[in-house]
TIRO-2110 file (N, C-alpha, C; in Angstrom, 1 decimal):
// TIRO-2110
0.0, 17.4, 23.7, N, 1, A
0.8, 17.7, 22.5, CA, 1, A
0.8, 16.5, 21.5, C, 1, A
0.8, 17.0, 20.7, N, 2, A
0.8, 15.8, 19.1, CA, 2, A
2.0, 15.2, 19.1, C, 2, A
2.0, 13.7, 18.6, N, 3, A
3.4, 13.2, 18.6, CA, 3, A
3.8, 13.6, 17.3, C, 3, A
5.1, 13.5, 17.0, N, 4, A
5.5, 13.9, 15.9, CA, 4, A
5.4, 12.9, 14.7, C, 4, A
5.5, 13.1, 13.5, N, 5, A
5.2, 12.1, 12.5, CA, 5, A
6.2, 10.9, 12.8, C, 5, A
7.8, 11.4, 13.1, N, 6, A
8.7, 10.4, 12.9, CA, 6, A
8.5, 9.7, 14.3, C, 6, A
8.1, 10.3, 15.2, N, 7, A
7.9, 9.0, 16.6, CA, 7, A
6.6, 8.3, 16.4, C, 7, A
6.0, 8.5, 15.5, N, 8, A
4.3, 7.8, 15.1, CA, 8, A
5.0, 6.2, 14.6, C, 8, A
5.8, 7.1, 13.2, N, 9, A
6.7, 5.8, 12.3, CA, 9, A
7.2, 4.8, 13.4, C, 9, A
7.6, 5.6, 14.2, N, 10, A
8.7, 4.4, 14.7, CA, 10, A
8.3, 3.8, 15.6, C, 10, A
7.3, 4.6, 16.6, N, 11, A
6.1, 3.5, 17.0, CA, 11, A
5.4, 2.2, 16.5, C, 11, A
5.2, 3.0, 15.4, N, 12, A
4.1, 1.6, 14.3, CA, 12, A
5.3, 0.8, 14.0, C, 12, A
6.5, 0.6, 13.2, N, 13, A
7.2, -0.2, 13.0, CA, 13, A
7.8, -1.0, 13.8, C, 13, A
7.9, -0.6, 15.7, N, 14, A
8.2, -1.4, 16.7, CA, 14, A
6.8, -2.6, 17.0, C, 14, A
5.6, -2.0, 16.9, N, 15, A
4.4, -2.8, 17.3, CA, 15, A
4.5, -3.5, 16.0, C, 15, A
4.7, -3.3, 14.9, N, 16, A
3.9, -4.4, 13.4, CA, 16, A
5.6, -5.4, 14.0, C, 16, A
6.4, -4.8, 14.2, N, 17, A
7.5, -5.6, 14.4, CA, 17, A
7.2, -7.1, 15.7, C, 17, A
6.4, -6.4, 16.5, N, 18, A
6.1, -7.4, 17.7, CA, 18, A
5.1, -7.9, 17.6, C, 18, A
4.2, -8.0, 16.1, N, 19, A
3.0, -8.6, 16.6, CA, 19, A
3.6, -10.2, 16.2, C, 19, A
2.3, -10.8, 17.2, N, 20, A
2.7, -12.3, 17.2, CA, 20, A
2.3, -13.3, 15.4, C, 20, A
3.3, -13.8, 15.3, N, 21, A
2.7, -14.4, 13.9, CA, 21, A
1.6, -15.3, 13.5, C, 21, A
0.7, -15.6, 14.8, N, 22, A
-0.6, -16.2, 14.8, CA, 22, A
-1.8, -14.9, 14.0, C, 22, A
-1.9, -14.3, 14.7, N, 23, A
-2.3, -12.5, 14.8, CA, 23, A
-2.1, -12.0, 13.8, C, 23, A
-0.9, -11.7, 13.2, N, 24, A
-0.4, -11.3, 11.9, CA, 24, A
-1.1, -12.1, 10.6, C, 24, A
-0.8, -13.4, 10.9, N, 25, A
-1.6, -14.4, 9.7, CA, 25, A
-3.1, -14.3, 9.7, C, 25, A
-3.6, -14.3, 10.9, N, 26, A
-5.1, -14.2, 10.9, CA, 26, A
-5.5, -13.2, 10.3, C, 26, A
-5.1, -12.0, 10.9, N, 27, A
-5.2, -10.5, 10.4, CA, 27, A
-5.1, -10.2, 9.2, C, 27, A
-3.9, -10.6, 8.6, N, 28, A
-3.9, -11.2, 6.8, CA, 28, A
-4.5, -11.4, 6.0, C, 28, A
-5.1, -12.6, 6.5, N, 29, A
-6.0, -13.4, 5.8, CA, 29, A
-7.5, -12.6, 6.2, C, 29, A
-7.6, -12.0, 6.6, N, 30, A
-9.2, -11.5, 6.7, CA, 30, A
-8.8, -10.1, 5.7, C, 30, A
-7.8, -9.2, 6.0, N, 31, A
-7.8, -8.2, 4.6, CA, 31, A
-7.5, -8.6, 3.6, C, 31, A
-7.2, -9.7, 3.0, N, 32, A
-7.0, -10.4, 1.7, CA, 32, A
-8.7, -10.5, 1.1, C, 32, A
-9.2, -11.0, 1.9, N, 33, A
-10.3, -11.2, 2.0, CA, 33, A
-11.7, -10.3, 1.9, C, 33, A
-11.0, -9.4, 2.6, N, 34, A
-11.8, -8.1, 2.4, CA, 34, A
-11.4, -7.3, 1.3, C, 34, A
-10.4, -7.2, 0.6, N, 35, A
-9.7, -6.8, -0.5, CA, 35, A
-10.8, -7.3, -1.4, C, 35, A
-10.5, -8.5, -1.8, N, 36, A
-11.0, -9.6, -2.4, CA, 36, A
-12.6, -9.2, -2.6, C, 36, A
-13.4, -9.2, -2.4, N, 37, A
-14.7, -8.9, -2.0, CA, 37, A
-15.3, -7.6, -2.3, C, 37, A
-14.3, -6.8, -2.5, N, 38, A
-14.8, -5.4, -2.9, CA, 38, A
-15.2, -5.3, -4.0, C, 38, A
-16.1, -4.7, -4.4, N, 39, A
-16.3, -4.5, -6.2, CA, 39, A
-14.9, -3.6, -6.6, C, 39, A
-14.8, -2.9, -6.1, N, 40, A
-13.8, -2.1, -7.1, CA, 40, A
-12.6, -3.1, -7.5, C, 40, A
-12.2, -4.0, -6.5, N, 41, A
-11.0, -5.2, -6.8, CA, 41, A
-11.7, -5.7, -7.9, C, 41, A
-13.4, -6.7, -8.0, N, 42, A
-14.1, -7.7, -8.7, CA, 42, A
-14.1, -7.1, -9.8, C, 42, A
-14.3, -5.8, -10.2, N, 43, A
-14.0, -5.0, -11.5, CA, 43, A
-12.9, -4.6, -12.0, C, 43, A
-12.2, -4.3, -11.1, N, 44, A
-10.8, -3.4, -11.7, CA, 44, A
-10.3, -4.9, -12.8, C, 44, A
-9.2, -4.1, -13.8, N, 45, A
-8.4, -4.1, -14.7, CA, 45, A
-6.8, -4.1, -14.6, C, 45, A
-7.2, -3.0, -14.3, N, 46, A
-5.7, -2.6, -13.6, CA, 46, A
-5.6, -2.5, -12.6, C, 46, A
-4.5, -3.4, -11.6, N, 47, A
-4.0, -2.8, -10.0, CA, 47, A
-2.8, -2.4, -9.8, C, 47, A
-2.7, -1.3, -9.0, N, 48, A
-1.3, -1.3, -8.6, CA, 48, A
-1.1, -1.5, -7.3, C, 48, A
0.0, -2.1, -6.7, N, 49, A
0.5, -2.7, -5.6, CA, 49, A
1.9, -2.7, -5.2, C, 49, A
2.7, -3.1, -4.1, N, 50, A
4.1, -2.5, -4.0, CA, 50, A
4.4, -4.2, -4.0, C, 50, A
5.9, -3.9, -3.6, N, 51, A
6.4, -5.5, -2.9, CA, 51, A
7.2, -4.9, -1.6, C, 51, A
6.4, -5.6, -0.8, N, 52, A
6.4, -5.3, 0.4, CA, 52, A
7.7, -5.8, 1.1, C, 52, A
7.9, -4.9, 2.2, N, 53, A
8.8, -5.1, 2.8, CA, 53, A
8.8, -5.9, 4.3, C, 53, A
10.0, -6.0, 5.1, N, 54, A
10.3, -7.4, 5.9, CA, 54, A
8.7, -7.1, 6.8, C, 54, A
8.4, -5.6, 7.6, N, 55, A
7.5, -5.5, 8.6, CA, 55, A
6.0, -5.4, 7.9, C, 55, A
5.9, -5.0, 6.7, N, 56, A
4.6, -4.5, 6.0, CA, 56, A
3.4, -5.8, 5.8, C, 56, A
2.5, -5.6, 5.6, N, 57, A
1.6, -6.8, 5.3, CA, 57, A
2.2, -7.3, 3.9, C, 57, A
2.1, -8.9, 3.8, N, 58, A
2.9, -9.3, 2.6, CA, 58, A
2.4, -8.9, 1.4, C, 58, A
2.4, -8.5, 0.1, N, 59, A
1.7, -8.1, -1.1, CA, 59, A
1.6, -9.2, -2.3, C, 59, A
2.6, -9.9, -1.7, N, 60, A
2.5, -11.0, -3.0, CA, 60, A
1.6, -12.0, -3.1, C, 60, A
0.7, -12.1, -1.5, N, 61, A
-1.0, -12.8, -2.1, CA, 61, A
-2.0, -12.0, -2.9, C, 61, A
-1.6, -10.5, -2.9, N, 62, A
-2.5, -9.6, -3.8, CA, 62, A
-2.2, -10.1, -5.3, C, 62, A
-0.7, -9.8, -5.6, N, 63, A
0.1, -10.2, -6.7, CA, 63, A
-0.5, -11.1, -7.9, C, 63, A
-0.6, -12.5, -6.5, N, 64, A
-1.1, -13.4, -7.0, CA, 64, A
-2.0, -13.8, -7.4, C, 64, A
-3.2, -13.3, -6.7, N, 65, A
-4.5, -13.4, -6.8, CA, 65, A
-5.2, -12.7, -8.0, C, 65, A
-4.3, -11.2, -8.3, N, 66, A
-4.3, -10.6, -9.1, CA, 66, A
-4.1, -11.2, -10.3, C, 66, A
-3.3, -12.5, -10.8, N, 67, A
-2.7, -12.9, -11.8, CA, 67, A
-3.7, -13.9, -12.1, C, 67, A
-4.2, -14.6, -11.1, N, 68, A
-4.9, -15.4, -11.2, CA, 68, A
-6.6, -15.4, -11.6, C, 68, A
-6.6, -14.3, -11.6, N, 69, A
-7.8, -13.4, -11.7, CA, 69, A
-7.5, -12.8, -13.4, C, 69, A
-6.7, -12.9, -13.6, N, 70, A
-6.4, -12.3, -15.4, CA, 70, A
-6.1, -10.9, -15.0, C, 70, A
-5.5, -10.2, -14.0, N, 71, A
-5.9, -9.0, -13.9, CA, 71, A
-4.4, -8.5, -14.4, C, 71, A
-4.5, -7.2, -14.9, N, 72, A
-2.8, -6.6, -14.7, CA, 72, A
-2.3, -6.1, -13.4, C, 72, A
-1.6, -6.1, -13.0, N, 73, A
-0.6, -6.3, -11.6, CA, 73, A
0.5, -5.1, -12.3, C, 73, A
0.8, -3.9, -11.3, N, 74, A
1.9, -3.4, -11.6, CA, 74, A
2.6, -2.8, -10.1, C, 74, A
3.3, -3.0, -10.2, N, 75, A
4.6, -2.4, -9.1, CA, 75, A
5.4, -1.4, -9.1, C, 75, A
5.7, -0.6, -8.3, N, 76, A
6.4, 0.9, -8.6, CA, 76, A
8.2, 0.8, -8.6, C, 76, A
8.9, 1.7, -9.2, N, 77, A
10.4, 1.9, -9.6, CA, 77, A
10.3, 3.2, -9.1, C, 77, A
11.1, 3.5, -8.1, N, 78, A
11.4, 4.7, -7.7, CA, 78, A
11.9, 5.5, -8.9, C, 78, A
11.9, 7.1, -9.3, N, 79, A
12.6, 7.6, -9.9, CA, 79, A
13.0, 9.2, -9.4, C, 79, A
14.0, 9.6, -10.1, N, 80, A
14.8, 10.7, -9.4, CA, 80, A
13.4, 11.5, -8.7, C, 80, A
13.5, 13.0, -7.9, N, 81, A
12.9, 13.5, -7.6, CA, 81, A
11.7, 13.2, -7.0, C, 81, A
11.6, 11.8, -6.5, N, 82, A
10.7, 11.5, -5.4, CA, 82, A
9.7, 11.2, -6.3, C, 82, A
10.0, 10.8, -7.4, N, 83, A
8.4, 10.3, -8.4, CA, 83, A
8.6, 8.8, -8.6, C, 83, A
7.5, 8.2, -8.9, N, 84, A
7.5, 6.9, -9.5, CA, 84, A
6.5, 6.5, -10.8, C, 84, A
7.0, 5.1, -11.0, N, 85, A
6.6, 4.8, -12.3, CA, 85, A
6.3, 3.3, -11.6, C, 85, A
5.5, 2.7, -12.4, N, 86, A
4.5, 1.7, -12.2, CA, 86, A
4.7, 0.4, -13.2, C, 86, A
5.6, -0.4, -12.8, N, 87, A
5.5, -1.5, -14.5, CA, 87, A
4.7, -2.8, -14.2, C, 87, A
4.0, -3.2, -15.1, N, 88, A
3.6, -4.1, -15.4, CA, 88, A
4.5, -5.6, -14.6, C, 88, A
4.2, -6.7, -13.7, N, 89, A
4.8, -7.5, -13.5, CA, 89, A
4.1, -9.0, -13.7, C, 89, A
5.1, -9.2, -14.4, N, 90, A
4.6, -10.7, -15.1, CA, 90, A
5.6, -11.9, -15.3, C, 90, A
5.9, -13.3, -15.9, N, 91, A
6.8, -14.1, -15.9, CA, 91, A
7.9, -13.6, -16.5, C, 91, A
8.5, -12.2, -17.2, N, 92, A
8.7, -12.0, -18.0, CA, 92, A
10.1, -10.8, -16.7, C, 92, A
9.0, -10.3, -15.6, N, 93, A
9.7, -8.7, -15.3, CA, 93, A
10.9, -9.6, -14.4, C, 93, A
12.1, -8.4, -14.4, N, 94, A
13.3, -8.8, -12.9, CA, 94, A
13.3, -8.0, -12.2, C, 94, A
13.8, -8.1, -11.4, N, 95, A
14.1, -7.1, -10.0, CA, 95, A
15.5, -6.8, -9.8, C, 95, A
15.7, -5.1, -9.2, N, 96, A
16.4, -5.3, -8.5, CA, 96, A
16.3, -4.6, -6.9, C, 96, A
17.1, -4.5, -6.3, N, 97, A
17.2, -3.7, -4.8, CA, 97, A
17.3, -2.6, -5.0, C, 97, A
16.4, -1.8, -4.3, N, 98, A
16.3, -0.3, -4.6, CA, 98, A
17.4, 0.4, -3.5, C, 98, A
17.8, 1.7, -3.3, N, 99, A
18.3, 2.5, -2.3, CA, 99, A
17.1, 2.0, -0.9, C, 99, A
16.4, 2.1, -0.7, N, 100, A
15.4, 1.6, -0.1, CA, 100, A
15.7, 0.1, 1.0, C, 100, A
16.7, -0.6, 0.2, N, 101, A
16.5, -1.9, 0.2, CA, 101, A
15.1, -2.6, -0.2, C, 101, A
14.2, -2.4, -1.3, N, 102, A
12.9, -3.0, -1.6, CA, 102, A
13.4, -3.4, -3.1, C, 102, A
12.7, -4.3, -3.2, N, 103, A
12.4, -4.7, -4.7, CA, 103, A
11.8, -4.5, -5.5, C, 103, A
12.5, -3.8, -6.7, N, 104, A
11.4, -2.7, -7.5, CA, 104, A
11.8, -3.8, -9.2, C, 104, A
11.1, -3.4, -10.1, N, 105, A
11.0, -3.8, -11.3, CA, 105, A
12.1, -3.1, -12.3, C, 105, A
12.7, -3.9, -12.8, N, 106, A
13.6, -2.6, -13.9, CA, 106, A
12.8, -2.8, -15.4, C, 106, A
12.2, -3.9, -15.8, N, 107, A
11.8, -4.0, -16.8, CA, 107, A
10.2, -4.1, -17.1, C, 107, A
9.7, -4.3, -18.2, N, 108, A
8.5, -4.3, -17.9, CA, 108, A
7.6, -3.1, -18.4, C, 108, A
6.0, -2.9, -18.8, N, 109, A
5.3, -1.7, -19.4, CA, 109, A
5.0, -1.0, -18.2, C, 109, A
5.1, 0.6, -18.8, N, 110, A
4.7, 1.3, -17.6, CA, 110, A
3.3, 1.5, -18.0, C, 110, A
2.4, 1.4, -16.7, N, 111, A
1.0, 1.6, -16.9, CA, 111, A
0.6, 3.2, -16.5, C, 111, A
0.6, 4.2, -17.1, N, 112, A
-0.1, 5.6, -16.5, CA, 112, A
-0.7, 5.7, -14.9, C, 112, A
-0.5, 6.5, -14.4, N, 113, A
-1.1, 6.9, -13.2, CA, 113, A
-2.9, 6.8, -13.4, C, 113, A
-3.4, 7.3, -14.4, N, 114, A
-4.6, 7.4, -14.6, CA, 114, A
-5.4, 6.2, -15.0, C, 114, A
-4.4, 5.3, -15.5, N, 115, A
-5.0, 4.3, -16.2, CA, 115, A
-5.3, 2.5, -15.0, C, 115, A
-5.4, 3.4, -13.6, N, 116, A
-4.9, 2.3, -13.2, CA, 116, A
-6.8, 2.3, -12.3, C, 116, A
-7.3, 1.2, -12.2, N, 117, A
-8.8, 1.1, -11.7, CA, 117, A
-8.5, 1.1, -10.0, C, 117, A
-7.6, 0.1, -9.6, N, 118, A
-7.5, -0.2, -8.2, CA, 118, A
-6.1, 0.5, -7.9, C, 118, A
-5.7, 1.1, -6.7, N, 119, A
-4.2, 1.4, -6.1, CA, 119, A
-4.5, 0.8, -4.8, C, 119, A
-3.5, -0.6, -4.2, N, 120, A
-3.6, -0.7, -3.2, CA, 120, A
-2.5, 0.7, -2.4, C, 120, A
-2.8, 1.3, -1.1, N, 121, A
-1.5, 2.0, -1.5, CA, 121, A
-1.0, 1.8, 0.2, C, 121, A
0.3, 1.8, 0.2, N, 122, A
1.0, 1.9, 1.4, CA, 122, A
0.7, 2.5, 2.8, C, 122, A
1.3, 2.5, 3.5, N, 123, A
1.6, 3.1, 4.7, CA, 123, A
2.1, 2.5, 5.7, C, 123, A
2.0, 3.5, 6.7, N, 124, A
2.3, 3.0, 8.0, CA, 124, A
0.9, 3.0, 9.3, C, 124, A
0.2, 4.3, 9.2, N, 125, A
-0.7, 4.4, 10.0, CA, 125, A
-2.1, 4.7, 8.9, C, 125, A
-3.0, 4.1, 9.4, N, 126, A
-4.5, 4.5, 8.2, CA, 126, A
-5.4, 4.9, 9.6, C, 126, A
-6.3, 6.1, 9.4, N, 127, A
-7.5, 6.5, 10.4, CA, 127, A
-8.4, 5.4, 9.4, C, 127, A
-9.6, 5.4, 10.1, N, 128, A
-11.0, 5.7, 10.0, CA, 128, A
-11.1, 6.3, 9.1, C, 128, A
-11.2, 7.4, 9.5, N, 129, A
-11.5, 8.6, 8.4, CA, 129, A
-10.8, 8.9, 7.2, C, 129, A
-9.9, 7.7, 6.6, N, 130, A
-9.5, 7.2, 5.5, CA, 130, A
-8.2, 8.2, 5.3, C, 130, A
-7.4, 9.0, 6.5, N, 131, A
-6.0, 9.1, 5.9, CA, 131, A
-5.2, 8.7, 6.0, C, 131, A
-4.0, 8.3, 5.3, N, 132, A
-2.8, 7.9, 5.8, CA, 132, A
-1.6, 8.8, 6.1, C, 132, A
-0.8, 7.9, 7.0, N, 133, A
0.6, 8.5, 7.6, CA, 133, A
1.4, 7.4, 6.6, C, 133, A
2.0, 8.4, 5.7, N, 134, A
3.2, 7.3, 4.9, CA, 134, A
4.7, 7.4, 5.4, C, 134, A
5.6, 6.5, 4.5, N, 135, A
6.9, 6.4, 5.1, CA, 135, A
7.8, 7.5, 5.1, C, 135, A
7.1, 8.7, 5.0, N, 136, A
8.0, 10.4, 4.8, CA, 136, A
8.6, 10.6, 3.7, C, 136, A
8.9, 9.7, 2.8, N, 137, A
9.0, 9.8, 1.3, CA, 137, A
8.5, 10.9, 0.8, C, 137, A
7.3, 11.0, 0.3, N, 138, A
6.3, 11.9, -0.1, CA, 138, A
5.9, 11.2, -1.7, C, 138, A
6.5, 10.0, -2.4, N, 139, A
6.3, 9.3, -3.3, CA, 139, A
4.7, 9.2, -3.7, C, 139, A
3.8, 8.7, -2.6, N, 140, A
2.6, 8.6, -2.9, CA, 140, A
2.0, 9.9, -2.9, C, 140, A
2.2, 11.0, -2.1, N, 141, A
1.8, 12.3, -2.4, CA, 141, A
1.7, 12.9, -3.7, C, 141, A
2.7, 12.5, -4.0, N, 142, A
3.3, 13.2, -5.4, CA, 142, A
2.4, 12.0, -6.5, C, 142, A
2.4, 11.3, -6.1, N, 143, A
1.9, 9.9, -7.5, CA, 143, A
0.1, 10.2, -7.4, C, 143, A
-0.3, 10.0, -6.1, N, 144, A
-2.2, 9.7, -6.1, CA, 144, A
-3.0, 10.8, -6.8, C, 144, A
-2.2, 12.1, -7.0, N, 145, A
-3.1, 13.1, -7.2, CA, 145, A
-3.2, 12.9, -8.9, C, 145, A
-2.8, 12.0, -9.6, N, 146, A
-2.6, 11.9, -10.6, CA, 146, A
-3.5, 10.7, -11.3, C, 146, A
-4.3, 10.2, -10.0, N, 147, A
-4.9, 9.2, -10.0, CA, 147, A
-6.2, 9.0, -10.0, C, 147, A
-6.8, 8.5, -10.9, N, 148, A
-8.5, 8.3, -10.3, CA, 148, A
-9.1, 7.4, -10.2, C, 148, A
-8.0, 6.1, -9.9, N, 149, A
-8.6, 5.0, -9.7, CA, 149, A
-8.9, 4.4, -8.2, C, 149, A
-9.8, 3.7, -7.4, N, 150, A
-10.0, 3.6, -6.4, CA, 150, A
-8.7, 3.6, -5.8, C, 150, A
-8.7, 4.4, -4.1, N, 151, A
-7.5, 3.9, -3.4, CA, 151, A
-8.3, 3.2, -2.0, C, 151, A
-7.5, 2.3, -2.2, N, 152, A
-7.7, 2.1, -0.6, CA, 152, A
-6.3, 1.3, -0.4, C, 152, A
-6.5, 1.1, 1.3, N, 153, A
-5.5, 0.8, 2.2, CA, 153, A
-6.0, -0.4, 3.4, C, 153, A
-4.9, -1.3, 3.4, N, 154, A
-5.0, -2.5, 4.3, CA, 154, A
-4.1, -2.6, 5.7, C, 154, A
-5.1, -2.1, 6.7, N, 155, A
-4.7, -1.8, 8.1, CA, 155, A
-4.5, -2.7, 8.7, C, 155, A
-3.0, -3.4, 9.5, N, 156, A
-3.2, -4.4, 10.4, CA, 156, A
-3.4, -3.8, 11.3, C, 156, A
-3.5, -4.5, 12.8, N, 157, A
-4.2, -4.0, 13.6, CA, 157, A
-3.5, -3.0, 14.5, C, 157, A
-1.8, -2.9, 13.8, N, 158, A
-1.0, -2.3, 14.9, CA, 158, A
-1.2, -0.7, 13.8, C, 158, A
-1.4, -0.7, 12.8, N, 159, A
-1.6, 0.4, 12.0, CA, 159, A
-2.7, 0.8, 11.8, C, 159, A
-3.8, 0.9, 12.7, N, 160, A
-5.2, 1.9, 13.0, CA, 160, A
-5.1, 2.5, 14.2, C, 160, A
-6.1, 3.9, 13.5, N, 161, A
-5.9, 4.8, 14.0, CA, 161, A
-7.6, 5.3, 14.0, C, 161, A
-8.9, 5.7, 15.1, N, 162, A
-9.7, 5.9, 14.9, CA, 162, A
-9.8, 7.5, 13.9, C, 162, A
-8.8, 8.7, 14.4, N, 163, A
-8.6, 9.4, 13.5, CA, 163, A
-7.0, 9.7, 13.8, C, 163, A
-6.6, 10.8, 12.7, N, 164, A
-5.4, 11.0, 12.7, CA, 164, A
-4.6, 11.5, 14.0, C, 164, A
-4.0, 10.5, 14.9, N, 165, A
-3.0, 11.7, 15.8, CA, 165, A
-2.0, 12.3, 15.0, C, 165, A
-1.9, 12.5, 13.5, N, 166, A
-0.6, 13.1, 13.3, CA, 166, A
-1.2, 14.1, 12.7, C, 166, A
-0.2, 15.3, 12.7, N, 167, A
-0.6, 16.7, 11.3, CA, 167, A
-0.7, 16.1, 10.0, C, 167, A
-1.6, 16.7, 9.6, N, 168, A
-2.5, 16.1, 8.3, CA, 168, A
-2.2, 17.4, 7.4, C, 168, A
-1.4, 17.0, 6.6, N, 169, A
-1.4, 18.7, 5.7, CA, 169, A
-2.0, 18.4, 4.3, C, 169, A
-1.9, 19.3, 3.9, N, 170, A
-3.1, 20.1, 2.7, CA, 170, A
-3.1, 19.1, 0.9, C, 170, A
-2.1, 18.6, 1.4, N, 171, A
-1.4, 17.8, -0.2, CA, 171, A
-1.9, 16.4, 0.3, C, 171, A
-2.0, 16.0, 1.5, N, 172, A
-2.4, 14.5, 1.8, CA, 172, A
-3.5, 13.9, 1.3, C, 172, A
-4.1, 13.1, 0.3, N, 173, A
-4.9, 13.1, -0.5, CA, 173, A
-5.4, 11.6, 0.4, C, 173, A
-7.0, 11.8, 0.5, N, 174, A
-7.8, 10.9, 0.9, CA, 174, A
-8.2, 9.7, 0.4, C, 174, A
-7.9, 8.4, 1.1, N, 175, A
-8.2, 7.0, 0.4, CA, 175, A
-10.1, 7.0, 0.4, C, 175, A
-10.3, 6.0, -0.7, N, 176, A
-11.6, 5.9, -0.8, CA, 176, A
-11.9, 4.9, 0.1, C, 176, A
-10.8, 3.9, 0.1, N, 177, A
-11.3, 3.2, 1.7, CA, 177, A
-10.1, 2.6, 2.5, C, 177, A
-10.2, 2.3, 3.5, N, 178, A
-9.3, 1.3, 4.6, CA, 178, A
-10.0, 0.6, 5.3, C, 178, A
-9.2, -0.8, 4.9, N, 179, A
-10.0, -2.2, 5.3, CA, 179, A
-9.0, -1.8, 6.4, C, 179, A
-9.6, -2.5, 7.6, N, 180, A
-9.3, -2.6, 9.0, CA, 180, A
-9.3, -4.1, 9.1, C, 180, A
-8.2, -5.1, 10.0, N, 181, A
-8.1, -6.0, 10.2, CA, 181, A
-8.8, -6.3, 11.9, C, 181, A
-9.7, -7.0, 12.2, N, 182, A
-10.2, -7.1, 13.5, CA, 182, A
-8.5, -7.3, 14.7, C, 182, A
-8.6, -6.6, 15.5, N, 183, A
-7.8, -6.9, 16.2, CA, 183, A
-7.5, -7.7, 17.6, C, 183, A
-8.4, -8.4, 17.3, N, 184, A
-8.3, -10.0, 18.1, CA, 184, A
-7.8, -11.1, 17.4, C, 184, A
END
């Protein structure tokens, strides 16, 4: 029998929770890396990326790198009805705490769904075969189909999956890739 999506979640968030911080940083530092290296990053214009939370891989070396690269950098603002919006983050944007507990942007330009070259994008579990299990929100569901700028996703080692053990339904929209962190 298939585990269910919500004991997958809470699986993955117990294991990213217990990985050792040697492990975690190494692991890091080779998807930054692998990020880094991709043409579609070496070209993109526009990226979008989140600000990540206590168990997630950190996002603020993408942030940075991203700024330091001249690139645009935007971050998402939850809004009613399970949609979001994307603002521009620079010396300029503030924050505040979402329902979520995350830190979202209140100020700042919104950059279109369409207009965006790279999406790093979330999760919890990433196959191989490039789908993700997200946080049951349905935010990205609703946002990627609107998108046609590269997606991909950055798997620590406690969030791979060779392919999906979870039900995969019909709206779940396919990353163009998933960096995999070696898991040694």
């Amino acid at each position: 029998m298939m585990p269910t999506k919500a004991a997958i979640r809470q699986q993955t968030i117990q294991a990213l929770n217990a990985m050792p911080a040697a492990l975690r940083q190494r692991a890091s530092a080779d998807l930054y890396r692998q990020l880094f290296a991709l043409p579609a990053w070496q070209s993109a214009q526009r990226v979008a990326t989140t600000i990540s939370g206590g168990f997630e891989l950190a996002t603020q070396p993408i942030i940075d790198q991203a700024h330091a690269e001249g690139k645009i950098i935007a971050v998402p603002a939850t809004l009613p009805h399970r949609q979001m919006a994307f603002h521009v983050v620079d010396e300029q944007t503030t924050f505040s705490t979402s329902s979520f507990g995350l830190q979202e942007p209140v100020n700042g330009a919104i950059i279109e769904p369409n207009a965006f070259d790279l999406i790093v994008v979330p999760g919890l579990v990433f196959a191989t075969t490039r789908q993700r299990l997200g946080f049951g929100g349905g935010y990205y569901d609703r946002y990627l189909p609107q998108t046609t700028g590269f997606k991909v996703a950055l798997a620590l080692p406690a969030q791979q999956a060779p392919e999906p053990n979870w039900p995969v339904d019909p709206f779940d929209v396919l990353l163009d890739a998933v960096l995999m962190a070696p898991t040694e």
